[in-house]
C-alpha positions as CSV (number, residue, x, y, z in Angstrom):
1,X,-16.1,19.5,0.4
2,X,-17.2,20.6,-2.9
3,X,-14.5,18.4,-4.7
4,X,-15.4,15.4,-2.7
5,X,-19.1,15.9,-4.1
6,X,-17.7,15.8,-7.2
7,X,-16.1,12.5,-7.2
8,X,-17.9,9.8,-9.3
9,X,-18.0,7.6,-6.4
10,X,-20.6,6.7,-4.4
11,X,-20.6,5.9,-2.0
12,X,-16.6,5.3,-0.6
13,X,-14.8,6.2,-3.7
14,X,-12.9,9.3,-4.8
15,X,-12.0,10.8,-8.3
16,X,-9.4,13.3,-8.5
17,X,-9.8,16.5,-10.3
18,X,-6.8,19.0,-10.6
19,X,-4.8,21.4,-12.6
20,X,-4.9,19.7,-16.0
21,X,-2.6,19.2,-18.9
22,X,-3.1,17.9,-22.3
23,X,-0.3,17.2,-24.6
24,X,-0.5,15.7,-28.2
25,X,2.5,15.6,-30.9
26,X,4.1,17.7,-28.4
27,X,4.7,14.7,-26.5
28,X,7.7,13.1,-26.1
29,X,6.9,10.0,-25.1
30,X,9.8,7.4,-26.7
31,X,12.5,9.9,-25.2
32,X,10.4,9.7,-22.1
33,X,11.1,5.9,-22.4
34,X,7.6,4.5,-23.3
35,X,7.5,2.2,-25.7
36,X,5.1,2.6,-28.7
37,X,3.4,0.5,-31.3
38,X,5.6,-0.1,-34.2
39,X,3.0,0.9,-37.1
40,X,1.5,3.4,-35.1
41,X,0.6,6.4,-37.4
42,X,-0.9,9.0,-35.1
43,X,1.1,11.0,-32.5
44,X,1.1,10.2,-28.9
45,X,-1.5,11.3,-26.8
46,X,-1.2,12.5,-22.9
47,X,-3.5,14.2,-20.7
48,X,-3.2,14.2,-16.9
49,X,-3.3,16.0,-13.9
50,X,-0.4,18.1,-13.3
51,X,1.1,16.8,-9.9
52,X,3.9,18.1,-7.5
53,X,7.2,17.2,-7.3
54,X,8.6,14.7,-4.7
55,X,6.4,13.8,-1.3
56,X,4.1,16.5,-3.0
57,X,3.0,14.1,-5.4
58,X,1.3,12.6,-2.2
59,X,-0.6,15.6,-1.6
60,X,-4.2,14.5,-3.7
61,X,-3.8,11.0,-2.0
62,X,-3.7,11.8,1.0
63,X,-6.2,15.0,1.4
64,X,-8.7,12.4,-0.1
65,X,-7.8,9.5,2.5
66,X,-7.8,12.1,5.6
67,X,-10.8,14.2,4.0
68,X,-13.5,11.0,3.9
69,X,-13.6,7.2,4.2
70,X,-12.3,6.1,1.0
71,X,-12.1,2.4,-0.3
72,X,-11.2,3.5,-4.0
73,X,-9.2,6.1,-5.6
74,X,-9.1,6.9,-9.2
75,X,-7.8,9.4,-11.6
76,X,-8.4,10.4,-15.2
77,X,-6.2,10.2,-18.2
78,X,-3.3,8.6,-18.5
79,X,-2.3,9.7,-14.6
80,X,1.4,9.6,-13.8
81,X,2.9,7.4,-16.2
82,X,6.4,6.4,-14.4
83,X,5.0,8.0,-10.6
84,X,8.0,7.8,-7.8
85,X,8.6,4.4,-7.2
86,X,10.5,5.1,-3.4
87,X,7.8,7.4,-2.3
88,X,4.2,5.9,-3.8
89,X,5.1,2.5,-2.9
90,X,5.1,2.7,1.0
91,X,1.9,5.3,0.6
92,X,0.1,2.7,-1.0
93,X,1.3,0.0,1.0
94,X,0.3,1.3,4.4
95,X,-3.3,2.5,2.2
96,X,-3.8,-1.2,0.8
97,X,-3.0,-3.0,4.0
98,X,-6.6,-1.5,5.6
99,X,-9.2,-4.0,5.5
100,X,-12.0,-2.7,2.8
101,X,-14.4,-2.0,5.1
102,X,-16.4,1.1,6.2
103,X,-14.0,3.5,8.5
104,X,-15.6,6.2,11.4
105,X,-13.7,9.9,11.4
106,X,-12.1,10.6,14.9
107,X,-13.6,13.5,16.1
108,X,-10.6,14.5,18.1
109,X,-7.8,14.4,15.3
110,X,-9.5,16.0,11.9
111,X,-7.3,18.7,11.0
112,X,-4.3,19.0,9.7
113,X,-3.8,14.9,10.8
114,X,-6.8,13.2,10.1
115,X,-7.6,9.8,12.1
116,X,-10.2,7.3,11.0
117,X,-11.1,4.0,12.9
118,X,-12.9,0.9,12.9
119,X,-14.1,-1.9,15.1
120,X,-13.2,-5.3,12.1
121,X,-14.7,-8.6,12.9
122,X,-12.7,-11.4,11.5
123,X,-13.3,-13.0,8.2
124,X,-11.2,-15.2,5.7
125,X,-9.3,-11.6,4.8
126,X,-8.7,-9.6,7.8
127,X,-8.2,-10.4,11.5
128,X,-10.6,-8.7,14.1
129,X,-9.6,-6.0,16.2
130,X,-9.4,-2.0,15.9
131,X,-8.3,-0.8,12.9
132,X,-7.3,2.7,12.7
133,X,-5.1,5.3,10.3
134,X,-3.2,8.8,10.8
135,X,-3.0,10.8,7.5
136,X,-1.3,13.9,7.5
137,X,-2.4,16.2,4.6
138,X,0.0,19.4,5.6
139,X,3.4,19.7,3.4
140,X,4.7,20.1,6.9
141,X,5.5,17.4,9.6
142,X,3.3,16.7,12.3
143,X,3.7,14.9,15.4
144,X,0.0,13.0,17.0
145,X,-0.3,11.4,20.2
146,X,-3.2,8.9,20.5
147,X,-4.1,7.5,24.0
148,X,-5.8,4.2,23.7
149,X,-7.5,1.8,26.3
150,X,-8.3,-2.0,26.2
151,X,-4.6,-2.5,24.5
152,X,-1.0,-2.4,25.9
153,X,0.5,-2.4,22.0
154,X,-0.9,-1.8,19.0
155,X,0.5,-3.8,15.7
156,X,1.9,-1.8,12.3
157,X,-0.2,-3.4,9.3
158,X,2.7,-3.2,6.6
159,X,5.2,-4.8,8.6
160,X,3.1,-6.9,11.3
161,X,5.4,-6.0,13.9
162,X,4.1,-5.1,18.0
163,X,4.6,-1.5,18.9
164,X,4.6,-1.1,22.7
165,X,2.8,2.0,24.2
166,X,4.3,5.0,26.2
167,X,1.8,5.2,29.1
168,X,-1.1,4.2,26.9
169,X,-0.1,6.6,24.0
170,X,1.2,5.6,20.6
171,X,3.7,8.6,19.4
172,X,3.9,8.9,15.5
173,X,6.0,11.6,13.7
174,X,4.2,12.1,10.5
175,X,6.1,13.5,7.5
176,X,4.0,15.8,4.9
177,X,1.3,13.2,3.3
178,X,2.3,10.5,5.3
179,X,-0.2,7.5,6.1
180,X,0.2,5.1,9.0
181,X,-2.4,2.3,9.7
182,X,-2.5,0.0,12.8
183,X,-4.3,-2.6,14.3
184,X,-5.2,-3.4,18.2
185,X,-7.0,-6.0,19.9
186,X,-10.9,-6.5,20.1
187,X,-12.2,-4.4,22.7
188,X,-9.6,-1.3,22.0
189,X,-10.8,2.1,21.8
190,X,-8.9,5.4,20.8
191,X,-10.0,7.5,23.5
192,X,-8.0,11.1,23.2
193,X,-6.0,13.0,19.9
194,X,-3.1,15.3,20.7
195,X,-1.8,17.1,17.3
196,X,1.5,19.4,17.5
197,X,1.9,21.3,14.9
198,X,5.3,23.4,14.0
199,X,5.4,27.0,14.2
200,X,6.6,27.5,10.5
201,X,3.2,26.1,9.6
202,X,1.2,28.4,12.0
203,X,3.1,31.7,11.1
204,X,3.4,31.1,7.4
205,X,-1.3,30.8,7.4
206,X,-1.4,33.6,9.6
207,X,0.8,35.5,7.3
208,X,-1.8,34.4,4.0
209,X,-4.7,35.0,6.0
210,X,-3.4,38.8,6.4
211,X,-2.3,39.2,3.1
212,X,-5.9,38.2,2.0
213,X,-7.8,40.6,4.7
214,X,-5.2,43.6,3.4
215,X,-5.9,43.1,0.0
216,X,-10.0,42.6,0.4
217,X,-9.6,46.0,2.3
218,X,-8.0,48.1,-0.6
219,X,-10.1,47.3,-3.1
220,X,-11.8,50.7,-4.7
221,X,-15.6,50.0,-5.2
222,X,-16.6,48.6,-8.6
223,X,-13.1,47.6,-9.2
224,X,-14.1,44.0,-9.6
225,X,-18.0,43.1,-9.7
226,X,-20.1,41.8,-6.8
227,X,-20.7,38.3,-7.4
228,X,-16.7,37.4,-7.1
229,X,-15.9,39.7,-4.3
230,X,-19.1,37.7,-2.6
231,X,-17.5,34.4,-3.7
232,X,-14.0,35.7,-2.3
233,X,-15.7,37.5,0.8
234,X,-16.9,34.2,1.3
235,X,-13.9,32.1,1.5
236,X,-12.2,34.4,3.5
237,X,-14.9,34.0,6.5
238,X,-14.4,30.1,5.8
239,X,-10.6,31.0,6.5
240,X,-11.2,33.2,9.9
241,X,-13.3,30.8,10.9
242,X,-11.2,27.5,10.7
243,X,-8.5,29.6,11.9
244,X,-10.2,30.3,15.3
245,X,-10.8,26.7,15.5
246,X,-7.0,25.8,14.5
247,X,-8.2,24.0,11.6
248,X,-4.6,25.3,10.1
249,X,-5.4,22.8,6.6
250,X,-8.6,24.1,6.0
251,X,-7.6,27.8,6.6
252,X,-4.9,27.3,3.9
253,X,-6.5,25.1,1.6
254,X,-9.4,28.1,1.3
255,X,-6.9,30.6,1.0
256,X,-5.7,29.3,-2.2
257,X,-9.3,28.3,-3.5
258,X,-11.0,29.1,-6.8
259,X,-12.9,32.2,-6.1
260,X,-10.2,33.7,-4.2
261,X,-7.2,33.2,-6.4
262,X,-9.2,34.7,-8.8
263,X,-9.5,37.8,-7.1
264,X,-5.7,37.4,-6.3
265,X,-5.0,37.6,-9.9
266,X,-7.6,40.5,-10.8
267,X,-5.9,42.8,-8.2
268,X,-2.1,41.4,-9.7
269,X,-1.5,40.4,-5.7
270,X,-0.4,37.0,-5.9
């Protein structure tokens, strides 16, 4: 939340703030394959956010798109110059295919699949009807039912074809940061959210969560001062709590936070 505060764009707009690298004349960028000015007398410049390799390049995409209603993503710097052609380009096509228009959180699917719909009426752009998207911002798969009513199929925006409905459900197998968007006919309504989540993702927060309790535990008095073992103390509640509520993204996301990855490295527990 406090990142999302942060983002330069009010009011349906996200800027991305990360780990962050700046390289100058220690840039390679002609080997890289860029091409340069001719005369150009000063050395390259780069600075950009340091992003994951693979799918996890889609992680800061899609925890913005699942974490509010965003019409507008932007990044600093000079970003990713060459990105990953086979894996950004159906992201963004299934992101660009939602009409630009204001989108409602589903209350039933937040976390670690996020769903957000909207009821469209027609203009010289987009078709009416109920548009909706399933963003999944774990680095593990996820499988959502949604039960729908008023609709018998509902119809894929990037590829416009029909997909029929099991008993009233549409079945999607989301891989990590996936994003799926969908349209159904006037008077449709998503009416129930069923998330299954694997195991490995369960058992692998449970297991940070106890690290983090064990190691809060064993530290002596005065070893580190107050106001970060408040900050950390803090974030570890957040992480009990959203745990109890099988908010499994939100438990791991605060695990690895700011405050308490600082306490992780004062301790040498990491």
């Amino acid at each position: 939340p406090e990142y999302a505060k942060a983002g330069m764009g009010d009011p349906r707009a996200f800027a991305s703030y990360m780990m962050y690298l700046e390289l100058a004349s220690a840039w390679p960028a002609e080997k890289l394959g860029l091409k340069l000015p001719p005369k150009k007398t000063k050395p390259p410049y780069h600075c950009s956010a340091s992003l994951g390799a693979g799918r996890n390049s889609l992680e800061k995409f899609a925890c913005v798109v699942a974490d509010q209603d965003s019409a507008l993503l932007q990044d600093g710097g000079n970003a990713d110059c060459f990105g990953d052609p086979e894996i950004w380009r159906p992201w963004f096509a299934e992101y660009r295919a939602l009409p630009n228009k204001p989108f409602t959180s589903l209350k039933q699917a937040t976390d670690p699949v996020a769903v957000w719909f909207a009821d469209v009426k027609s203009d010289e752009k987009t078709q009416d009807g109920l548009y909706f998207y399933a963003v999944n911002r774990a680095r593990w798969p996820v499988s959502l039912d949604l039960t729908l009513a008023g609709c018998q199929n509902v119809t894929r925006l990037t590829s416009n074809q029909s997909v029929k409905l099991e008993n009233g459900q549409l079945k999607l197998d989301l891989q990590p940061y996936a994003i799926r968007a969908y349209r159904a006919a006037p008077g449709a309504a998503i009416t129930n959210a069923k998330t299954s989540i694997p195991k490995a993702m369960t058992d692998y927060i449970h297991r940070r969560i106890a690290f983090a309790q064990k190691l809060r535990e064993n530290i002596p008095d005065g070893a580190i001062a107050q106001g970060e073992l408040t900050a950390y103390d803090h974030a570890l509640a957040i992480a009990w709590t959203a745990l109890e509520n099988k908010a499994y993204w939100r438990a791991r996301s605060v695990l690895r936070s700011a405050p308490m990855m600082r306490v992780y490295e004062m301790t040498g527990q990491m």
